[in-house]
VMD Tcl script that builds the backbone (N, CA, C; Angstrom):
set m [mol new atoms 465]
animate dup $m
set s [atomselect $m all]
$s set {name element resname resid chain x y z} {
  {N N UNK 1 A 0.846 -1.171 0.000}
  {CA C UNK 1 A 0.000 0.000 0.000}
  {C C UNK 1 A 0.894 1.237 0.000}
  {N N UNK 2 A 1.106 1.937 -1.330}
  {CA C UNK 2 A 1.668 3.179 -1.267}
  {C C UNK 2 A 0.792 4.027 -1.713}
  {N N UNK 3 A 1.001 5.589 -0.710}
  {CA C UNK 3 A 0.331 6.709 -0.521}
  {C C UNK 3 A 1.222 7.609 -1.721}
  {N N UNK 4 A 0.170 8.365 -2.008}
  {CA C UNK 4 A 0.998 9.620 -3.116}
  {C C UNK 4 A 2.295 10.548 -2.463}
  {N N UNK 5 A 2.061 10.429 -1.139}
  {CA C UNK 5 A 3.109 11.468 -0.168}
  {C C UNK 5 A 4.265 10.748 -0.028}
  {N N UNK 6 A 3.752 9.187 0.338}
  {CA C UNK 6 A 5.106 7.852 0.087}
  {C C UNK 6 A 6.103 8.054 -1.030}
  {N N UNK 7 A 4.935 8.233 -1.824}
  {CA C UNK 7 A 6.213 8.089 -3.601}
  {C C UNK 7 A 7.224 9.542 -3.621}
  {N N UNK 8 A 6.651 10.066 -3.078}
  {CA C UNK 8 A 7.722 11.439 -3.674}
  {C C UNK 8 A 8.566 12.168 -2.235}
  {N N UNK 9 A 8.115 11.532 -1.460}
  {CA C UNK 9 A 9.317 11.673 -0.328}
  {C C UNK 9 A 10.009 10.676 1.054}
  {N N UNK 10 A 9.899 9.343 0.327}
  {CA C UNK 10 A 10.869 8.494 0.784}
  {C C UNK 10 A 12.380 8.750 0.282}
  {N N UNK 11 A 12.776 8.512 1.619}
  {CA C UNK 11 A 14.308 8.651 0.687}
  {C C UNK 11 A 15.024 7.571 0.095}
  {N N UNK 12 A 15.771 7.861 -0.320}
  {CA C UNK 12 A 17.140 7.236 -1.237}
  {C C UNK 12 A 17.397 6.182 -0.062}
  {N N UNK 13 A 17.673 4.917 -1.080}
  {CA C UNK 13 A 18.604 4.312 -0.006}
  {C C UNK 13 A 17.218 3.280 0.793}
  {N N UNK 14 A 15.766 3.424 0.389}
  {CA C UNK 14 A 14.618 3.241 0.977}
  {C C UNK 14 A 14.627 1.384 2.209}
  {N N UNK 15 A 15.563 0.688 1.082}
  {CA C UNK 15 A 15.613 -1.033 1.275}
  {C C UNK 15 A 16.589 -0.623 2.865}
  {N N UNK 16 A 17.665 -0.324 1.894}
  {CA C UNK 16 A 18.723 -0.428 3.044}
  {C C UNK 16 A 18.916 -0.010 4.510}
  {N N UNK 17 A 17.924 1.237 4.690}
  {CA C UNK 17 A 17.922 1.888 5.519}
  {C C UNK 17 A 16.669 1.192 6.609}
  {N N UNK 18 A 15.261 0.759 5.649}
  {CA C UNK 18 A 14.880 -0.237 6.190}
  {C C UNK 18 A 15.247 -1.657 6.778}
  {N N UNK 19 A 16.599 -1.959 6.197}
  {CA C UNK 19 A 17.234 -3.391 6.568}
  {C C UNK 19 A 18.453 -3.095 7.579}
  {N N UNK 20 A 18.494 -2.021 7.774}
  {CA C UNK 20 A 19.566 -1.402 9.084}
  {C C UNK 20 A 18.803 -1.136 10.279}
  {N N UNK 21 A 17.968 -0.414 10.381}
  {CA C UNK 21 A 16.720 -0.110 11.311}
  {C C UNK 21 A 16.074 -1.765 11.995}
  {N N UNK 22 A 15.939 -2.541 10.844}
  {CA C UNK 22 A 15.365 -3.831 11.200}
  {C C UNK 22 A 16.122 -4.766 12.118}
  {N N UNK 23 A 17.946 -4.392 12.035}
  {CA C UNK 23 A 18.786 -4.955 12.265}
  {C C UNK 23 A 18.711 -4.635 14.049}
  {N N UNK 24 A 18.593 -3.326 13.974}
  {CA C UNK 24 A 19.157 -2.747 15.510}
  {C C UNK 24 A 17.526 -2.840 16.471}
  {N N UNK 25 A 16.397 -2.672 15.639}
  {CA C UNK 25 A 15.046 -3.763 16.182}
  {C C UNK 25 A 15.610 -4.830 16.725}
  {N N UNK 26 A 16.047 -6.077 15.855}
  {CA C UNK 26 A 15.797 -7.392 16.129}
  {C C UNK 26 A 16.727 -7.264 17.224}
  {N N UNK 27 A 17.670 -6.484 17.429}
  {CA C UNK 27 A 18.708 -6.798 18.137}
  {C C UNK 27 A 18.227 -6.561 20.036}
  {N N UNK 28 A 16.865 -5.655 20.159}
  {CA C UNK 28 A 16.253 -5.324 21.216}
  {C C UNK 28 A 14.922 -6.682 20.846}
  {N N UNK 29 A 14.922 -7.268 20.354}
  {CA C UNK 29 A 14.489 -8.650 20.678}
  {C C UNK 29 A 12.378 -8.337 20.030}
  {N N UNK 30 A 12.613 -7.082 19.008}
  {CA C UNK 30 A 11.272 -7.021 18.903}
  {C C UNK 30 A 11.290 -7.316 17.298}
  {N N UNK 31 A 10.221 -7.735 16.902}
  {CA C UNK 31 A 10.128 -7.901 15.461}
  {C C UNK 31 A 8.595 -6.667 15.119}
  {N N UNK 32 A 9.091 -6.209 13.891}
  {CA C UNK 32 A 8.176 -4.960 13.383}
  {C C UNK 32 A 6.935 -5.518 12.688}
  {N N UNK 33 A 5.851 -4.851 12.457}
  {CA C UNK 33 A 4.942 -5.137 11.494}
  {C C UNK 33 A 5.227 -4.972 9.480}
  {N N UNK 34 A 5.307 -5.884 8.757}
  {CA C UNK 34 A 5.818 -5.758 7.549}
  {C C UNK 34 A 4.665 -5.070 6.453}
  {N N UNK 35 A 3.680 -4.585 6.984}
  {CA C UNK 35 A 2.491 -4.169 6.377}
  {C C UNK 35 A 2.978 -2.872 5.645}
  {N N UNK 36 A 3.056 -2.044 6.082}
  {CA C UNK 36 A 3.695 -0.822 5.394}
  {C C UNK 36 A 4.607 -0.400 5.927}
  {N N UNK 37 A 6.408 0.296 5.153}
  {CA C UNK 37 A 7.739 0.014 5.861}
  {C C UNK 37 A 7.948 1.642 5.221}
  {N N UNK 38 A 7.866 2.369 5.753}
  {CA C UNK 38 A 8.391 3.675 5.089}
  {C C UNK 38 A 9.786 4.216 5.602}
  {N N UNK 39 A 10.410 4.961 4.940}
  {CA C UNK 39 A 11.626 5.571 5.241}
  {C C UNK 39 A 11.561 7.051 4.549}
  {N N UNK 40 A 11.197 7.825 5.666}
  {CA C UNK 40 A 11.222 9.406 5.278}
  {C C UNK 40 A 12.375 10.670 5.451}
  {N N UNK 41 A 12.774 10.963 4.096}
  {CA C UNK 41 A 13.255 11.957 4.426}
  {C C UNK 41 A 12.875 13.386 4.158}
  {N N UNK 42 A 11.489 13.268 4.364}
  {CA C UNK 42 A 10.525 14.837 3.966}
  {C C UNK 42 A 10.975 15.690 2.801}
  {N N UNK 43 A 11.720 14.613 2.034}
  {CA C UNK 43 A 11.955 15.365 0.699}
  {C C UNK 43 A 13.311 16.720 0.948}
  {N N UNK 44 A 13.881 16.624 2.407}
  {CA C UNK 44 A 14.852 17.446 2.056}
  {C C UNK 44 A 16.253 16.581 1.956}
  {N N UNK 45 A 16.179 15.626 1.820}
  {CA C UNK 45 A 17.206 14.871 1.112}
  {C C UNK 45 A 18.519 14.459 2.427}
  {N N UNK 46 A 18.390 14.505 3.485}
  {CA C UNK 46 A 19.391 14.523 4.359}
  {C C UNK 46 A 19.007 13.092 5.428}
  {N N UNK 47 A 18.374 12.199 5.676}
  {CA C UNK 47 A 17.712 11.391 6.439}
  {C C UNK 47 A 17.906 11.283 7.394}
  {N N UNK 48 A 19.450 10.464 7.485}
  {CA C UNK 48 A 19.819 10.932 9.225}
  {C C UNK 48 A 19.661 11.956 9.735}
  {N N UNK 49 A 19.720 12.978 9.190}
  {CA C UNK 49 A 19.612 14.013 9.929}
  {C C UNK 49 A 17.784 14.412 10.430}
  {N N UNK 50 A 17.297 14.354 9.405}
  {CA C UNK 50 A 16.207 14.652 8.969}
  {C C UNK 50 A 14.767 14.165 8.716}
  {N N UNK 51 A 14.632 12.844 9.174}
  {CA C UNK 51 A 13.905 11.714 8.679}
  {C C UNK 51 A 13.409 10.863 9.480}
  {N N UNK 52 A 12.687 9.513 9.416}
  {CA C UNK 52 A 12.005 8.526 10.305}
  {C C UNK 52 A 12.167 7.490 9.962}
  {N N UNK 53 A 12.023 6.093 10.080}
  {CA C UNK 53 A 11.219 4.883 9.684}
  {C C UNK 53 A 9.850 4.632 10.343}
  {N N UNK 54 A 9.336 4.373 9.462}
  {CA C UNK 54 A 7.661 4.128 9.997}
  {C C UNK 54 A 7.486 2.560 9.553}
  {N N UNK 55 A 6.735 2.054 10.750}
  {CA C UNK 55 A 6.212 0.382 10.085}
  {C C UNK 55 A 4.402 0.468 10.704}
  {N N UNK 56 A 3.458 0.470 9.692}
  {CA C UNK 56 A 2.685 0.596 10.148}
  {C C UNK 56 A 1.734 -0.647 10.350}
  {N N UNK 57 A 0.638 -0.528 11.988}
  {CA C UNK 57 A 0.458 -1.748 12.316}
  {C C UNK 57 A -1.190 -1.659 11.320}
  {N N UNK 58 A -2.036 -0.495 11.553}
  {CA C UNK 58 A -2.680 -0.360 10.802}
  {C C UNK 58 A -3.139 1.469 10.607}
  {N N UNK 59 A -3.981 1.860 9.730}
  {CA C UNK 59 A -4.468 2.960 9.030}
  {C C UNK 59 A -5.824 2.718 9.299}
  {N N UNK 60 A -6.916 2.414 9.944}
  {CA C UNK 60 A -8.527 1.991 9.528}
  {C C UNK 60 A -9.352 3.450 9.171}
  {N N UNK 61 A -9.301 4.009 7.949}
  {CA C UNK 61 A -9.923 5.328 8.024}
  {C C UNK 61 A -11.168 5.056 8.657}
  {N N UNK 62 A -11.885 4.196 8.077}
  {CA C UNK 62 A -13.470 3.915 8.660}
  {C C UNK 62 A -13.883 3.684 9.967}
  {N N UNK 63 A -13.131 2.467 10.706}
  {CA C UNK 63 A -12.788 2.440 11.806}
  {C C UNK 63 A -11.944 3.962 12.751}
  {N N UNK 64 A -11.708 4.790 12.473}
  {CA C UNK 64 A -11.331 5.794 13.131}
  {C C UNK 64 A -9.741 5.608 13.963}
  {N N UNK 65 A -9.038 4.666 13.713}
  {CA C UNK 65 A -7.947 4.868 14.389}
  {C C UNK 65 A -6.791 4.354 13.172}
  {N N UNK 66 A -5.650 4.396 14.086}
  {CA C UNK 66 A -4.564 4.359 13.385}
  {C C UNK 66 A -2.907 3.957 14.246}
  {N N UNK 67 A -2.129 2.573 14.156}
  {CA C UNK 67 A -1.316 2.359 15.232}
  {C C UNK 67 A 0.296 2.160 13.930}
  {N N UNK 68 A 1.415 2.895 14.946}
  {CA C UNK 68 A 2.362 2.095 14.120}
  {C C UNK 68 A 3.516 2.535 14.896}
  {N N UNK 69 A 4.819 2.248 14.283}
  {CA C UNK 69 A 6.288 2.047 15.239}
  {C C UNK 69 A 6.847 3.350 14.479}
  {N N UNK 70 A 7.403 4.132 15.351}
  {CA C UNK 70 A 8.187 5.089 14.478}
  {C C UNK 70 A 9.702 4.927 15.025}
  {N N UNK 71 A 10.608 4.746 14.063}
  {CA C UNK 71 A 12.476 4.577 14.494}
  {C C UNK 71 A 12.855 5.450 14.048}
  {N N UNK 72 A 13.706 6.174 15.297}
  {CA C UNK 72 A 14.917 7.014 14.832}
  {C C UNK 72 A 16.175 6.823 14.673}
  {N N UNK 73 A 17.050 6.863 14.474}
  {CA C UNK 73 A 18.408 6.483 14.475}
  {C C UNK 73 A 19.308 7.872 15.122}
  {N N UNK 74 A 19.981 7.655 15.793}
  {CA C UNK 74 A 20.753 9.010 17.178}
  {C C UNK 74 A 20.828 10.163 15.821}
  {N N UNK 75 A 20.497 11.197 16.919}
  {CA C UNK 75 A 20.280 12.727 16.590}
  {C C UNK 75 A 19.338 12.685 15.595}
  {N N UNK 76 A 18.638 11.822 14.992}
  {CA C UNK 76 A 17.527 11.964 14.102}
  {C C UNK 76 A 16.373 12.857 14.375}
  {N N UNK 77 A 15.520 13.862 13.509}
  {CA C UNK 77 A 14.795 14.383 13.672}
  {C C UNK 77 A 13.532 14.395 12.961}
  {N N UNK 78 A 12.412 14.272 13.493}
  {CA C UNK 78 A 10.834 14.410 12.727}
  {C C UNK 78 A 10.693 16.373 12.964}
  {N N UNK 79 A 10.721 16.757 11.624}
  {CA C UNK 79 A 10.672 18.208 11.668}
  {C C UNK 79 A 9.552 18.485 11.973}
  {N N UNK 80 A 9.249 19.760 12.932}
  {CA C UNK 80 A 8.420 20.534 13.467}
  {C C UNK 80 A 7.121 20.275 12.408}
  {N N UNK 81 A 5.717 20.248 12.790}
  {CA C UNK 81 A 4.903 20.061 12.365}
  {C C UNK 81 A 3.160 20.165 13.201}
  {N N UNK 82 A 2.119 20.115 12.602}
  {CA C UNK 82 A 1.211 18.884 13.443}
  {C C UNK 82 A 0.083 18.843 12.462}
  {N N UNK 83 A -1.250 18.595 12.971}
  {CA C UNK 83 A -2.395 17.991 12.234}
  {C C UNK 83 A -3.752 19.126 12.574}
  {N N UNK 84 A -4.199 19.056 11.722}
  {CA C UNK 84 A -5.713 19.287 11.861}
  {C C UNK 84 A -6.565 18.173 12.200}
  {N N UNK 85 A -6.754 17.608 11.871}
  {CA C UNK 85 A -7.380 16.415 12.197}
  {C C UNK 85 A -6.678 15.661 13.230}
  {N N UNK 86 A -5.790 14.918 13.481}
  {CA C UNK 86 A -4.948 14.016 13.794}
  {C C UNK 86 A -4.585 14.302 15.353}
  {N N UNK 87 A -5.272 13.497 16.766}
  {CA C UNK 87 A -5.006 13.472 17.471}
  {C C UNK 87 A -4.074 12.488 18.233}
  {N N UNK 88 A -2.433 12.063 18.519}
  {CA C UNK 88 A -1.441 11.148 18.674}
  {C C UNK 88 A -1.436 11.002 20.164}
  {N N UNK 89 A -1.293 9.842 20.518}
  {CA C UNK 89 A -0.402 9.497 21.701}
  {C C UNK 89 A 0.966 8.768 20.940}
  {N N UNK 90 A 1.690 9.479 22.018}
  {CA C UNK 90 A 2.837 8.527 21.905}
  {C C UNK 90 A 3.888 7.427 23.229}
  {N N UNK 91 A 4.166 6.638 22.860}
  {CA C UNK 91 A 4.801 5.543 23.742}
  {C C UNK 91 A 5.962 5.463 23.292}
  {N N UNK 92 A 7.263 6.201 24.376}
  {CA C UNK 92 A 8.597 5.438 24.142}
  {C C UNK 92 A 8.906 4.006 24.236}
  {N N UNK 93 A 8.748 3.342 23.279}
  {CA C UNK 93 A 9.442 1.807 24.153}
  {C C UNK 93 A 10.894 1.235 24.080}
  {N N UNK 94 A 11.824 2.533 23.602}
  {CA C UNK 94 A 13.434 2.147 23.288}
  {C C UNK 94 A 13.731 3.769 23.349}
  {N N UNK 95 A 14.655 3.894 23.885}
  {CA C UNK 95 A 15.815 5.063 23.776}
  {C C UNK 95 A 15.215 6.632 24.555}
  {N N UNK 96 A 15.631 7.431 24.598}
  {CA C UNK 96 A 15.171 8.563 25.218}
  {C C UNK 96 A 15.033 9.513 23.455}
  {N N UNK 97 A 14.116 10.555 23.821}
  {CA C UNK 97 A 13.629 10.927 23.022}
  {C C UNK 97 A 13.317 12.485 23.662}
  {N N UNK 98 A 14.070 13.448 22.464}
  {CA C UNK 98 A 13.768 15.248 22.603}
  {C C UNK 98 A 12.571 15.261 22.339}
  {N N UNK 99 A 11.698 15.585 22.794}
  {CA C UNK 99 A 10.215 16.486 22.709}
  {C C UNK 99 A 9.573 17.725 22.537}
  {N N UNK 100 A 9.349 18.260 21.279}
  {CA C UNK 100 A 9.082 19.725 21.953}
  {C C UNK 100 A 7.438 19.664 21.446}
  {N N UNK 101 A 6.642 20.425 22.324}
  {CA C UNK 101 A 5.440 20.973 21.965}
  {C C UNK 101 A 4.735 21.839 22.307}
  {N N UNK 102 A 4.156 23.047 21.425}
  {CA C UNK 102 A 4.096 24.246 21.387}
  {C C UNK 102 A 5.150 25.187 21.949}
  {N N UNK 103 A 6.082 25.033 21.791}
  {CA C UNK 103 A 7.434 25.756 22.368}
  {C C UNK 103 A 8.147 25.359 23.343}
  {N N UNK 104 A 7.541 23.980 24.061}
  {CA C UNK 104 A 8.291 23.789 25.545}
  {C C UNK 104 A 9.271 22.373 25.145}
  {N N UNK 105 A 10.344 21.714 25.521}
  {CA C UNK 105 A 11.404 20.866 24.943}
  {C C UNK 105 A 11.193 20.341 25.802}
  {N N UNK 106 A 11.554 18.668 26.325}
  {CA C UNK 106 A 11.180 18.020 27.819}
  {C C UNK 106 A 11.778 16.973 27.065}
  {N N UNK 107 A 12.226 16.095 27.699}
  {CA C UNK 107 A 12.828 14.752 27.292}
  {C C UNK 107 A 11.851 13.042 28.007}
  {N N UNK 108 A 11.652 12.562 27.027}
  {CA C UNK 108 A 10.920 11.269 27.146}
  {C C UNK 108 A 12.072 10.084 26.792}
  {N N UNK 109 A 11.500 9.250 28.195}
  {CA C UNK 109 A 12.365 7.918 28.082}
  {C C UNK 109 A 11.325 7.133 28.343}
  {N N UNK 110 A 12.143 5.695 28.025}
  {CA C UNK 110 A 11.473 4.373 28.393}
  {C C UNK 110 A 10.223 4.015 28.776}
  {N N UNK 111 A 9.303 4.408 28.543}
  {CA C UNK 111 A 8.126 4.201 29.277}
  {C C UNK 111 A 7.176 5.205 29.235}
  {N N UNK 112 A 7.491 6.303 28.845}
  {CA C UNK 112 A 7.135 7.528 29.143}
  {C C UNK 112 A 5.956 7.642 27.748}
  {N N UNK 113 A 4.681 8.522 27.935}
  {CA C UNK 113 A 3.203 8.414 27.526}
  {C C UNK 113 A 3.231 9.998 27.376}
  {N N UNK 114 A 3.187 10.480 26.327}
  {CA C UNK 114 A 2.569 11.831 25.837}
  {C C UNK 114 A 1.372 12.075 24.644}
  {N N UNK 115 A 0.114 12.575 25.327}
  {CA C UNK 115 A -0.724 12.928 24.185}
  {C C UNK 115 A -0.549 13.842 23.558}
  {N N UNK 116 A -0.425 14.257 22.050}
  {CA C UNK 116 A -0.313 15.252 21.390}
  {C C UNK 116 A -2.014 15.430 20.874}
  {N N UNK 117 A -2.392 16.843 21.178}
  {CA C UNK 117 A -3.676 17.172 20.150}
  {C C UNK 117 A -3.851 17.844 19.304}
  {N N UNK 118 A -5.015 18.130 18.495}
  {CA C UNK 118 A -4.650 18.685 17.541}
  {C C UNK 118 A -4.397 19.881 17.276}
  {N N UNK 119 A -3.542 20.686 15.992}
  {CA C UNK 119 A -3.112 22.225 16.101}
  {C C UNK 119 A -2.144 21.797 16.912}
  {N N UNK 120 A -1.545 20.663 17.747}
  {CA C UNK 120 A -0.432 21.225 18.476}
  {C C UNK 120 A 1.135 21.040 17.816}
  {N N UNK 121 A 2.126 22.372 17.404}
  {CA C UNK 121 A 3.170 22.121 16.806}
  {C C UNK 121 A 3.780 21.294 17.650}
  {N N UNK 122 A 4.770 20.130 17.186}
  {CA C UNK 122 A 5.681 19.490 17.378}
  {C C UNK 122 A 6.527 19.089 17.062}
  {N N UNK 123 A 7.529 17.947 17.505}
  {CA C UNK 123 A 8.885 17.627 16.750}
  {C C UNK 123 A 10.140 16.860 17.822}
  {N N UNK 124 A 10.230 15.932 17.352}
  {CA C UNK 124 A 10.913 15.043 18.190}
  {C C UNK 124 A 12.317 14.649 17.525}
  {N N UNK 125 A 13.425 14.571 18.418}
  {CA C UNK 125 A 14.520 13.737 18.576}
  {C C UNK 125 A 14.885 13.016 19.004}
  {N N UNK 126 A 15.819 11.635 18.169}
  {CA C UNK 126 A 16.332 10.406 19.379}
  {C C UNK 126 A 18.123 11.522 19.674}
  {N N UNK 127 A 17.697 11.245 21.515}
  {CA C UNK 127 A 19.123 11.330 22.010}
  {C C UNK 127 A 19.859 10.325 21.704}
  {N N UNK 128 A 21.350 10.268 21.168}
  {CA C UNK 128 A 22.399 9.641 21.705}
  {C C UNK 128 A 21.840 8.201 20.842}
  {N N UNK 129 A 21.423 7.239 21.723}
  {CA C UNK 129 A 21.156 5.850 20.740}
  {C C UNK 129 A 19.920 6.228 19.723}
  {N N UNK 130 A 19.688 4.874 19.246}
  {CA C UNK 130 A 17.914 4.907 18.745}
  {C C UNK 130 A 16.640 4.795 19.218}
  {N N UNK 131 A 15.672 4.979 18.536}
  {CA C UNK 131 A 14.790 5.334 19.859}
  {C C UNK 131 A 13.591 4.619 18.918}
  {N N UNK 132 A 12.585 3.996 19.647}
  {CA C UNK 132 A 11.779 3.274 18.903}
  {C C UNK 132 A 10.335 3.866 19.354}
  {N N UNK 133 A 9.284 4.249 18.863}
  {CA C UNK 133 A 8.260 4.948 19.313}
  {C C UNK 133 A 7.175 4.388 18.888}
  {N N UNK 134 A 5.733 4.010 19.961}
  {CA C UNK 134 A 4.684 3.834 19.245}
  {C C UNK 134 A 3.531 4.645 19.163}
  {N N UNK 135 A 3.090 4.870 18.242}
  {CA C UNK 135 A 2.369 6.370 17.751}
  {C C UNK 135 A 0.466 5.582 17.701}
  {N N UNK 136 A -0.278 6.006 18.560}
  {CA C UNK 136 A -1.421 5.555 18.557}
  {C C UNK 136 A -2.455 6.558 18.291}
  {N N UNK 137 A -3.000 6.720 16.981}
  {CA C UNK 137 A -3.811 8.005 16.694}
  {C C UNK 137 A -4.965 7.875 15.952}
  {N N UNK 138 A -5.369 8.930 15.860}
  {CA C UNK 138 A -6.625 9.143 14.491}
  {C C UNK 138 A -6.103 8.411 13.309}
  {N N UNK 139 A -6.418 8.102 11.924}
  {CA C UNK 139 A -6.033 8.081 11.002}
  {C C UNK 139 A -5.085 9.039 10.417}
  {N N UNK 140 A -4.010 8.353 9.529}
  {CA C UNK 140 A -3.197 9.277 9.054}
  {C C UNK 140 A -4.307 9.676 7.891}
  {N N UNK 141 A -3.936 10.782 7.417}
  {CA C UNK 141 A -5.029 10.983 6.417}
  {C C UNK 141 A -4.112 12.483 5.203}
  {N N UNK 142 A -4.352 12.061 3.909}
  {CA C UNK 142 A -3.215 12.922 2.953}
  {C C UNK 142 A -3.522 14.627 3.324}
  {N N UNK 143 A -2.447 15.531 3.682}
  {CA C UNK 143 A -2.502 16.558 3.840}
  {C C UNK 143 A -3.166 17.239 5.177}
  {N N UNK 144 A -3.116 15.861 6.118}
  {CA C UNK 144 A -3.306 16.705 7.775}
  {C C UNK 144 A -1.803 17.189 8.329}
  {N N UNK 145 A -0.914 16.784 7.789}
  {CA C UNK 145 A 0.476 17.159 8.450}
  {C C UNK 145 A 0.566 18.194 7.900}
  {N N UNK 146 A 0.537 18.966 8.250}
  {CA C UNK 146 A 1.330 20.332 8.461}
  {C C UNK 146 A 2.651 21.138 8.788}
  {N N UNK 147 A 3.575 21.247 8.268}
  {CA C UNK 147 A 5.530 21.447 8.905}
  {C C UNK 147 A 5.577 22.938 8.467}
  {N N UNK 148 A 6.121 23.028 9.483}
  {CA C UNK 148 A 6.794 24.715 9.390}
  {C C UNK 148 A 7.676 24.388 8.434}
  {N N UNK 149 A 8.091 23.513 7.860}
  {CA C UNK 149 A 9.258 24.127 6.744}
  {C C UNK 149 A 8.646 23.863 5.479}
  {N N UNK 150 A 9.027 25.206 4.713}
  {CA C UNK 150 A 7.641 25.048 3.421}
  {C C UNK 150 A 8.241 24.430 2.743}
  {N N UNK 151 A 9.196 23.974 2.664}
  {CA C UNK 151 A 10.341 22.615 1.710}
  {C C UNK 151 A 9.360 21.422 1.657}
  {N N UNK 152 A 8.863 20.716 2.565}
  {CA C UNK 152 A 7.904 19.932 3.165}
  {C C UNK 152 A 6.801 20.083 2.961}
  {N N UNK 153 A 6.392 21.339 3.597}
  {CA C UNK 153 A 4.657 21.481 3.369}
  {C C UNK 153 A 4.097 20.466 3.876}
  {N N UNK 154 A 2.658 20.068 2.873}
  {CA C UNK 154 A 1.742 19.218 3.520}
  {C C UNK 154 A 1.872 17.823 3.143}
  {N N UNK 155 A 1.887 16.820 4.075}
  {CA C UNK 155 A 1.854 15.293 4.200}
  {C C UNK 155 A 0.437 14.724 4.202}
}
mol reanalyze $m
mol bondsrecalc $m
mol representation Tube
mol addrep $m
């Protein structure tokens, strides 16, 4: 299942980067969902720096929800953004993780439970190791993401 936003801003490198990510998973003893495997670099071309892996568990537009794993790899960043629609919790279950939302920065580890709602800007970093995240929300849905960087625009 590929999305129109999939095709034109996965990055380079899409297999490999998925088969490195998978590597340092298995190695914390979890296996991912193979349903949908994305590797984003929001189209500004830099990934590590700049980018995610997503494995998603499901999308149910009809059903109203939406679950999946998001990986970072150290100093990785999901650029500032958020949703109109799209209300997230999120679950650290690997690595500590930068947080910012609506202007305030706070750091999430291991265990740690933050709801994001909607309209609220955000943007996360893995500290130091990788950081494995599970994202439990509304449906993703084309053009609720919203990023302050107009390079990006809407997802």
């Amino acid at each position: 299942m590929k999305t129109k936003q999939a095709e034109y801003k996965e990055a380079p490198g899409r297999k490999k980067i998925i088969t490195e990510a998978g590597r340092i998973i298995s190695g914390w003893g979890l296996k991912m969902p193979k349903k949908v495997e994305l590797a984003f670099d929001f189209g500004l071309g830099d990934f590590y720096r700049t980018g995610e892996v997503e494995f998603w568990m499901a999308n149910e537009i009809s059903e109203g929800y939406c679950g999946k794993f998001l990986f970072l790899f150290p100093g990785q960043t999901c650029p500032k953004h958020h949703h109109r629609k799209k209300h997230e919790t999120f679950f650290i279950l690997k690595g500590r993780v930068s947080m910012e939302a609506n202007g305030k920065r706070f750091e999430m580890a291991e265990g740690d439970c933050w709801a994001m709602a909607q309209g609220v800007d955000h943007t996360f970093t893995a500290i130091e190791n990788p950081a494995l995240i599970i994202e439990v929300s509304r449906p993703c849905e084309p053009g609720d993401s919203i990023f302050e960087d107009k390079k990006i625009g809407r997802l």
